[in-house]
Every structure is written in C-alpha cells, then in structure tokens.
C-alpha positions as CSV (number, residue, x, y, z in Angstrom):
1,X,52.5,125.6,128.4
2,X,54.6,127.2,130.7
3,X,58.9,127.9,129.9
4,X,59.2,125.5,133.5
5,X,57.0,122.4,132.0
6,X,59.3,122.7,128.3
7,X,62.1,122.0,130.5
8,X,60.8,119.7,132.3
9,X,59.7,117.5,129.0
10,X,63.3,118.6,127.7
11,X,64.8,116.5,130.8
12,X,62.9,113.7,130.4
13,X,63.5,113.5,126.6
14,X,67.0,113.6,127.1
15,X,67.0,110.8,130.0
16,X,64.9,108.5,128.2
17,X,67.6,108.8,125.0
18,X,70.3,108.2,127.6
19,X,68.7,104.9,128.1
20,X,70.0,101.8,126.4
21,X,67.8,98.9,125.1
22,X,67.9,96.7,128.2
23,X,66.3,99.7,130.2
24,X,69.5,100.5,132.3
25,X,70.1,104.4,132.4
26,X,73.6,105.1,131.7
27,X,75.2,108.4,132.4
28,X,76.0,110.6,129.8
29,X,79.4,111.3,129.6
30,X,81.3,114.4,128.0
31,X,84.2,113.0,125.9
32,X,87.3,115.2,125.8
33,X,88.9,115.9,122.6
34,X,91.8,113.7,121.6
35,X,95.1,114.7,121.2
36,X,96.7,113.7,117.7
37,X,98.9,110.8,119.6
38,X,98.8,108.7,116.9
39,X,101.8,107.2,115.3
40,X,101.8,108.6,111.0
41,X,104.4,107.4,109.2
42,X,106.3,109.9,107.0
43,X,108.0,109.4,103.8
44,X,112.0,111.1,103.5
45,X,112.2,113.9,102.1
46,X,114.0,115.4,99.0
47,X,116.6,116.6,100.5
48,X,117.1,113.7,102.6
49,X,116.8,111.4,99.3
50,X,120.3,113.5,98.0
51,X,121.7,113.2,101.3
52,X,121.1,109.2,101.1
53,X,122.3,109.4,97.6
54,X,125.7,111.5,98.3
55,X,126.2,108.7,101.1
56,X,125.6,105.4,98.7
57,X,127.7,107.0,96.4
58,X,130.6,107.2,99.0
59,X,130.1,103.3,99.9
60,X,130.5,102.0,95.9
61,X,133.5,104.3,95.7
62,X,134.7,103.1,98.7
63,X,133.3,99.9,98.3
64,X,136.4,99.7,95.5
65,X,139.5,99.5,97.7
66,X,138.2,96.4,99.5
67,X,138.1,92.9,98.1
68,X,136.3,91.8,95.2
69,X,137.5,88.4,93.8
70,X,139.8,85.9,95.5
71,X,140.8,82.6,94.9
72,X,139.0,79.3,95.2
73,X,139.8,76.2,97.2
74,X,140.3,73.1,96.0
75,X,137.1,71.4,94.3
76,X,136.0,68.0,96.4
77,X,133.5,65.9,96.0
78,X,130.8,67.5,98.3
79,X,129.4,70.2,95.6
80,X,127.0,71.4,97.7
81,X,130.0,71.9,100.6
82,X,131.7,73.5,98.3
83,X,129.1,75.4,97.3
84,X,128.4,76.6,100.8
85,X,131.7,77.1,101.1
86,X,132.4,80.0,98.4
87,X,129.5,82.0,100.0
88,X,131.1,82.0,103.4
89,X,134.5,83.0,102.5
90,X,132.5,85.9,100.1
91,X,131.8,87.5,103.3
92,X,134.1,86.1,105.7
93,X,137.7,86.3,104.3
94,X,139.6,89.5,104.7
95,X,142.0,88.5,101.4
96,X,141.8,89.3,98.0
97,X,141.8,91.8,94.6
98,X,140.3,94.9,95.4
99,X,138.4,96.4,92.9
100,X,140.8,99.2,91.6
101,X,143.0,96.8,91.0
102,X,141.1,93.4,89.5
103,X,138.9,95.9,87.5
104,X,140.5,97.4,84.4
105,X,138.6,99.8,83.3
106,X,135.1,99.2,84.8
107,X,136.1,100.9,88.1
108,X,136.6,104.3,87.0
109,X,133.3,103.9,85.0
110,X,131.9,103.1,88.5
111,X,133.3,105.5,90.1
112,X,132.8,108.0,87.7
113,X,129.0,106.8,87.3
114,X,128.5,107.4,91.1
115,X,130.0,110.4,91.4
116,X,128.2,112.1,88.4
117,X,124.7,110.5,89.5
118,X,125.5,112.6,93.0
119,X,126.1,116.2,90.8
120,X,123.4,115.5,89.0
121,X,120.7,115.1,92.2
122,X,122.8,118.3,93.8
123,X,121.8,120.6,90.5
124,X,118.1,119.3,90.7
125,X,118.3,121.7,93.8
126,X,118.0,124.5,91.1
127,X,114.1,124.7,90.0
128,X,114.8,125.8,86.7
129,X,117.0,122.1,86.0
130,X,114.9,119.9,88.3
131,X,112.7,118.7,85.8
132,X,115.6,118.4,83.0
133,X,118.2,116.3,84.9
134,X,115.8,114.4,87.0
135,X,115.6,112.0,84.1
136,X,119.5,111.3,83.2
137,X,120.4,111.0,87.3
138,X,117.7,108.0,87.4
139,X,119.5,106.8,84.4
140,X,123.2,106.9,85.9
141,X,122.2,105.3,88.9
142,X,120.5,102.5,87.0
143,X,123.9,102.2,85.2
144,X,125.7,102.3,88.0
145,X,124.0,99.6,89.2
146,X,123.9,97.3,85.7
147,X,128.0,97.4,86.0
148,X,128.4,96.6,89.2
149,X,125.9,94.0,88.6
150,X,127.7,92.7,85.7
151,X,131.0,92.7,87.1
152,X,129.0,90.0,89.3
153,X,128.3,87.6,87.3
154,X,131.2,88.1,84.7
155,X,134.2,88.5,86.2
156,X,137.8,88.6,85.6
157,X,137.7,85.1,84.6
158,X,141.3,84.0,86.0
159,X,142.0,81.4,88.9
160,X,143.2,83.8,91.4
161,X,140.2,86.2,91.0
162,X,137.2,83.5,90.4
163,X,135.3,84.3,93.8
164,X,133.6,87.2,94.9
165,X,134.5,88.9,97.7
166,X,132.7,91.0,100.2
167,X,133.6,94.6,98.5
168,X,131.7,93.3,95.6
169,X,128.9,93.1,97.5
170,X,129.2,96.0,99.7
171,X,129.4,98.1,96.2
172,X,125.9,96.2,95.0
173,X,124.3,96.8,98.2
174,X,125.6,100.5,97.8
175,X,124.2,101.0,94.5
176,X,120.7,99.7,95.1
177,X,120.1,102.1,98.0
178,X,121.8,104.9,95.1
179,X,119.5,103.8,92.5
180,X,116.4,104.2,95.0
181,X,117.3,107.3,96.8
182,X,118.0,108.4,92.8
183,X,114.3,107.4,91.8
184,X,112.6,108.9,95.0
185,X,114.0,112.3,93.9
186,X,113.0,112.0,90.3
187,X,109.5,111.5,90.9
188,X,109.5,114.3,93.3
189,X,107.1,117.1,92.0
190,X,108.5,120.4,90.1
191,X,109.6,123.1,92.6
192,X,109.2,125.4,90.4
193,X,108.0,128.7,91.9
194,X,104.5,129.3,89.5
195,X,103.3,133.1,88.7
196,X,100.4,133.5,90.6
197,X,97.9,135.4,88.5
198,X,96.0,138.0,90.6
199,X,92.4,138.5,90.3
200,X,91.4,141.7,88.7
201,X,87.4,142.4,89.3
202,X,85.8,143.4,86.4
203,X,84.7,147.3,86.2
204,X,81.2,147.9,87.7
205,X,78.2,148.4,85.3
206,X,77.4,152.1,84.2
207,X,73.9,153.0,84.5
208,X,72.4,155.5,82.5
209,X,70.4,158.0,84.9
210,X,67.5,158.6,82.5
211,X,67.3,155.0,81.8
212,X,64.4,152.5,83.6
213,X,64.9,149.3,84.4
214,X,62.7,146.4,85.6
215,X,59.3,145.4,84.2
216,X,57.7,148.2,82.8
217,X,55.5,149.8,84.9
218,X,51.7,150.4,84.4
C-alpha cells in the first residue's frame, strides 16, 4: 500500500465519522477556545471583613445619639390599630430618648463592647495573636449584640420611654452585620508564616572498588 492510498482511507475515515446518524454530512468545525467570561462569585475578604466590622461598629455607637424609646399614644379599642400603630411611629417619628440618655449604664457597655470587638479584629492583623483573639472578638460581638438585643425587649419600663424608636433598631441592625463580619474573620485560616523545611538528598552510596555486585558470575 502506497503513502497516497493511507491518505486517501485516512479521508474517508474521517468523513464518514463526520457523519451523523441520519446520513447528513456535517462540517467539522474547529471550536475556538473560550475565554473565562463567566460570572464566579467571590467571598470578602479578611481585610474587608475588619473594614465591615470598624464600620458596624461606628453605626451602634452612633446608633446611640438617635432615638430609642418614646412615648405611646393613647390605648383604643382597635388593638390591632394600635398595634400597627407603635411599629410605624418606631420608624417614622423623629422624637424621643436617645440612647445615651434612656440607657444608664448599658450604653457605655455597648459602646465599649463595640469599640473593643473593632481592636480586637485590628490585632488579629498580627499572625502571631490571630489565632488567640480570634476567639474573644467573636465573643464581644455576640455580646454586643445579646445587650442591644435585650435592651429590646426590656426596656426602661416608664410611660415616656415604653416604645422603641428607630435608633434602637439602627443599633440591632448594626450589630448583626458586627457579629457577622466578626465570625467571618474568626474562621479565617492561620496566617501564620510556616518554616519551610528544605529537602536535604541523602549522601550517595560508597562503593567499594574491589567489591562485585550482581548475581555471581559463572
């Protein structure tokens, strides 16, 4: 067989795979490579977990010179009017106790829960104290959260401060996204710099020049 008839069966080989099961001969088509166009989602980084963290912080202490209780109207019949009613003026009216001043000794425990939950994700910057204060900043921020979320539901208990008011909620709201940001960075691996051990070959073999080796030899 001659190099010109391989080439020729070649061909045909090739055209009769090109062929689909209905016996219509489709062209063979060279597809280009694809660009990496598709859309990956990406988590936020640990840096970017602090900088979320620093900024939720701000908004509970902040959230502290706005309103958090106010008084109630008058009780009618309608409960579930009045009901309705409570949760629109939670969000909707401007007046009320703020929190530095309706909360006696609670807000500096907020504040001061906030603020220490921030130095403590700043230090786990440091390799060497990552893995040590990870732990107690998820802790702070979960406490941070537990007070705010207590003053809630118990609160001053007088007439003119029964209602919550919006700065109550910004302050919950604030603390959640603390408390997440706060986990995110302490499950974050160690970034510890690690030793790397180099690989030392062991020493070569030393023959003895006299010496035979292999199957003996007849």
């Amino acid at each position: 067989m001659t190099e010109a008839e391989i080439v020729k069966g070649l061909l045909a080989l090739s055209c009769q795979s090109a062929k689909e099961r209905d016996g219509v001969q489709t062209r063979l088509k060279r597809q280009a490579p694809r660009d990496d166009t598709q859309v990956t989602m990406r988590t936020i980084g640990f840096r970017s977990n602090i900088l979320f963290a620093i900024a939720a912080a701000f908004g509970v202490v902040a959230a502290l010179g706005r309103p958090w209780y106010g008084p109630p109207r008058a009780a009618t019949d309608a409960e579930m009017e009045d009901l309705l009613g409570g949760i629109g003026r939670a969000f909707s009216e401007p007046g009320g106790t703020t929190g530095w001043e309706a909360l006696r000794t609670a807000d500096e425990l907020i504040a001061g829960l906030a603020v220490g939950t921030v130095a403590l994700l700043a230090l786990t910057l440091v390799p060497a104290l990552q893995v040590h204060l990870q732990p107690v900043a998820r802790w702070a921020a979960l406490a941070t959260l537990g007070v705010v979320l207590l003053k809630l539901v118990d609160g001053p208990g007088t007439r003119a401060m029964s209602e919550p008011r919006h700065g109550l909620f910004i302050a919950l709201g604030a603390a959640v996204v603390l408390l997440a940001s706060t986990a995110t960075v302490a499950a974050a691996p160690s970034r510890r710099r690690m030793h790397v051990k180099t690989y030392t070959p062991p020493p070569a073999p030393v023959y003895d020049a006299d010496a035979t080796y292999g199957p003996p030899q007849f």
